[in-house]
N, C-alpha and C positions, 0 to 999 in steps of 0.2 A: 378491353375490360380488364384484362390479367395486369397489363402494364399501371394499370387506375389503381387495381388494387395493391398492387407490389409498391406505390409510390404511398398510399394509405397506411398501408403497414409500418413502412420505412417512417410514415412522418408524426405517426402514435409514439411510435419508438424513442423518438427524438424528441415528440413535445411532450411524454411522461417524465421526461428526463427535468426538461422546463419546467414544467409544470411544481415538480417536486423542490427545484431551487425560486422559483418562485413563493412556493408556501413558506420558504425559510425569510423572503424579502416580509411579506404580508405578515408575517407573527412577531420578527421583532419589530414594525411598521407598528401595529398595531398598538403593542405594550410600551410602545417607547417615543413612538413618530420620527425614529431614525430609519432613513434607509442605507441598509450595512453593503455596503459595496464590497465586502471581504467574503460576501457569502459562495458566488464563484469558487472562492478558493477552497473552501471548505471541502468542494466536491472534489479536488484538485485532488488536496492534503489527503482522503480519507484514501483514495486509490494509491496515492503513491506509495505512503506508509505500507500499505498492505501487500504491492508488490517489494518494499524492500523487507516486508518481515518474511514473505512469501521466500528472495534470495537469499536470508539466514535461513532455508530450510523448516520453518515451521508447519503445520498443518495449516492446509487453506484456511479453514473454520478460524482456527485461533489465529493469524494472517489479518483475517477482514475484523474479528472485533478489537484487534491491537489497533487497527488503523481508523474503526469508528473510534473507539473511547480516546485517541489520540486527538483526534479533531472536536471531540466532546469538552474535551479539557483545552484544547485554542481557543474555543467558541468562550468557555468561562474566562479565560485569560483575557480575552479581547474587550469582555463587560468589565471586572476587575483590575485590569492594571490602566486600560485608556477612557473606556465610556463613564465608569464611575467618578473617576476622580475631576474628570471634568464638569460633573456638576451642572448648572443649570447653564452650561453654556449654549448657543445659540444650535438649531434644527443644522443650520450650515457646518458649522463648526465640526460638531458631531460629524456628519457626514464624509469631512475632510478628513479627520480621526480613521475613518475607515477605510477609506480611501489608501492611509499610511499604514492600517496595518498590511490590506491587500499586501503592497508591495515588500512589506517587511516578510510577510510568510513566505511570498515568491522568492526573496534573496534568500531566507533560511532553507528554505525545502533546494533550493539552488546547491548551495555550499552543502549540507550536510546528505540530500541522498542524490544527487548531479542534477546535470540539463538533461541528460539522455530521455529519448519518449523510453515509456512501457508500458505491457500489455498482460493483461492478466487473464489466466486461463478461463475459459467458458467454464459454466457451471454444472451444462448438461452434456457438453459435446457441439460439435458444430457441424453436425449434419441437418441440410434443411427439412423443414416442412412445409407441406401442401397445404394452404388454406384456401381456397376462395378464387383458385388459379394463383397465388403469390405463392412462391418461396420465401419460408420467416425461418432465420436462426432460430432454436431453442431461448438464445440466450435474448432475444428482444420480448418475448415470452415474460422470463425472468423479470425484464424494466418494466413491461404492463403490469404485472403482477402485485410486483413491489410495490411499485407508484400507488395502486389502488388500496393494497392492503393498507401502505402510510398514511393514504390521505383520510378512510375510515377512521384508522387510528386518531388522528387529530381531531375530527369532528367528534367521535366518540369522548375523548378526551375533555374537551370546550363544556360538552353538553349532561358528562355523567359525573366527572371529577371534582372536589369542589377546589381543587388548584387549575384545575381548567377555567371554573366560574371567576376566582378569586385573578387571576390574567386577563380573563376579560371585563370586571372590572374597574383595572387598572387602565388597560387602552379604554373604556368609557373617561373616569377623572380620576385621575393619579390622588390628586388632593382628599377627595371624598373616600377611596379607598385607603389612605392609608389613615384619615381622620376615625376609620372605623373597623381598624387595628391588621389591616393587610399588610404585610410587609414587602412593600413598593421593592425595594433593591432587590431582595433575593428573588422575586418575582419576574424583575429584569432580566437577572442575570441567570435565572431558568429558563426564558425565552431565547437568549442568544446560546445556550446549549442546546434549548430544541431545535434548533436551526439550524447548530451544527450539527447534531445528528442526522437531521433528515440531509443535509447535503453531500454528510460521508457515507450516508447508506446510497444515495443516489450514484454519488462518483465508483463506490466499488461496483454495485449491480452493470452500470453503464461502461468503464473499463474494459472489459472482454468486446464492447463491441468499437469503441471509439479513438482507445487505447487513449496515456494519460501523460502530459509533460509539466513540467514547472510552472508554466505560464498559460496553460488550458484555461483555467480557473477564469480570466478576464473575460474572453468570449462568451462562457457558459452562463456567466454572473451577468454579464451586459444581455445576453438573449432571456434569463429567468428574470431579468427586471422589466423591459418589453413586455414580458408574457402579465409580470404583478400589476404593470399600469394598465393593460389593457383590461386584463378583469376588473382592476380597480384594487388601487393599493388600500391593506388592509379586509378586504373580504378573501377569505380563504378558498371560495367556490371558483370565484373567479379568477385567482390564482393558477384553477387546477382547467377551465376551461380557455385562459388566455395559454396556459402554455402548452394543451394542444391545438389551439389555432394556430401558434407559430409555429410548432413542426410541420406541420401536416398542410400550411403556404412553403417554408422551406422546402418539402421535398416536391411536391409540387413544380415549385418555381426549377428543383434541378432536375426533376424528368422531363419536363415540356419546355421549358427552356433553356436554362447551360447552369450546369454548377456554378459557373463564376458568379452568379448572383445571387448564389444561395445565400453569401451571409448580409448581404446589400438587405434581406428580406424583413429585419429585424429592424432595422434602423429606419427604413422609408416608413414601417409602420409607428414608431415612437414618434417622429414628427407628424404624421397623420394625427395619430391618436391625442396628442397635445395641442392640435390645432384644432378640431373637430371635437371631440370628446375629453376631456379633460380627465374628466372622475371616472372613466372608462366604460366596462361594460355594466357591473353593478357595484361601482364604488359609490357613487350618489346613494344608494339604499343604505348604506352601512359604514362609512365612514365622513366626516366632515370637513375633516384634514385637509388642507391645501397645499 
């Protein structure tokens, strides 16, 4: 039973993590019917930045939001200098777009802070705690936490803001919302900020436990898009429900049976899921998108 739970624990940890780069898939999905394949990196960027303001010596606090607002403003560059000017080009196209930047962040965050991994210090310390018969870091504590407070925040956001309402207009019909005075672009490109944000707040909380390299960002982004089509791209719930089903099969799959196919775990489910379920778990309810 301890070992059940120490792998429960492990796989919350891991699918908060998900779960949270999945809401960033689902929100600009939603506003836009693009899915950003650069959102990975996001969580990449926000950690790395912050271990390299961390090595010019700054205070942690100011460290992590030099390295959110860093990624807040790639997220607005990515809408602005590639997705806008593209224009009504095709769902594909777009997608390819994103794809190039992925790789272009990877080469810069390459060249300007290295290849080297890094690891950013715990938040509380890294003595464990006893829960339930498991041993949990303080700092997976921290990932639950965060993950939850975020994702109220976003639902709060949808349902009390009227630029929450005024966004979800926009993923109903672009046309009708801006025929009755929304302004579709900046709308846009507030969605792909909110999504950078939530996946640089992901990658710093996450960091202390996972530690973070150039090229993390692809695996993370390939497992929160698994986690966004299995809840169903474009619903937010499902989002935060697909991406702890796939932590919490991940650790699973590497207590009881071999790490080596922890990350296999992701992938067997994308094909399942697209052959079996398409709109996923509650994507048929709330979005129409194909």
């Amino acid at each position: 039973m301890a070992d059940f739970m120490q792998f429960v624990f492990s796989g919350l940890t891991t699918g908060a993590i998900y779960a949270l780069a999945a809401l960033g898939f689902s929100l600009i999905y939603n506003a836009s019917g693009v899915i950003n394949f650069a959102q990975g990196d996001f969580l990449m960027l926000g950690a790395m930045v912050t271990a390299a303001l961390l090595g010019a010596h700054l205070p942690y606090g100011v460290a992590m939001v030099g390295g959110v607002l860093a990624t807040v403003a790639a997220g607005l560059l990515l809408y602005r200098l590639a997705i806008k000017p593209a224009g009504e080009a095709s769902v594909v196209s777009l997608i390819i777009i994103t794809i190039g930047a992925s790789i272009f962040i990877q080469g810069v965050v390459q060249i300007v802070l290295g290849k080297n991994q890094q690891t950013l210090p715990a938040f509380s310390g890294d003595a464990s705690l006893s829960i339930l018969g498991a041993y949990v870091l303080p700092q997976s504590l921290w990932v639950l936490g965060t993950a939850a407070v975020l994702v109220a925040l976003c639902f709060a956001f949808f349902r009390f803001t009227m630029v929450g309402k005024a966004m979800l207009a926009v993923a109903a019909n672009a046309l009708a919302a801006r025929a009755v005075g929304i302004p579709t672009s900046r709308i846009l490109q507030l969605s792909f900020g909110l999504s950078a944000l939530l996946g640089a707040v992901a990658g710093v909380v996450a960091a202390p436990i996972t530690t973070t390299v150039y090229d993390i960002g692809l695996m993370l982004g390939m497992k929160g898009f698994v986690a966004a089509t299995l809840g169903g791209l474009g619903s937010a719930g499902g989002a935060v429900v697909g991406g702890l089903i796939v932590g919490l099969l991940e650790a699973l799959m590497a207590g009881y049976v071999s790490s080596a196919y922890k990350d296999a775990v992701p992938f067997v489910m994308i094909v399942f899921i697209l052959l079996v379920m398409p709109h996923g778990l509650f994507g048929a309810k709330t979005s129409d998108r194909v």
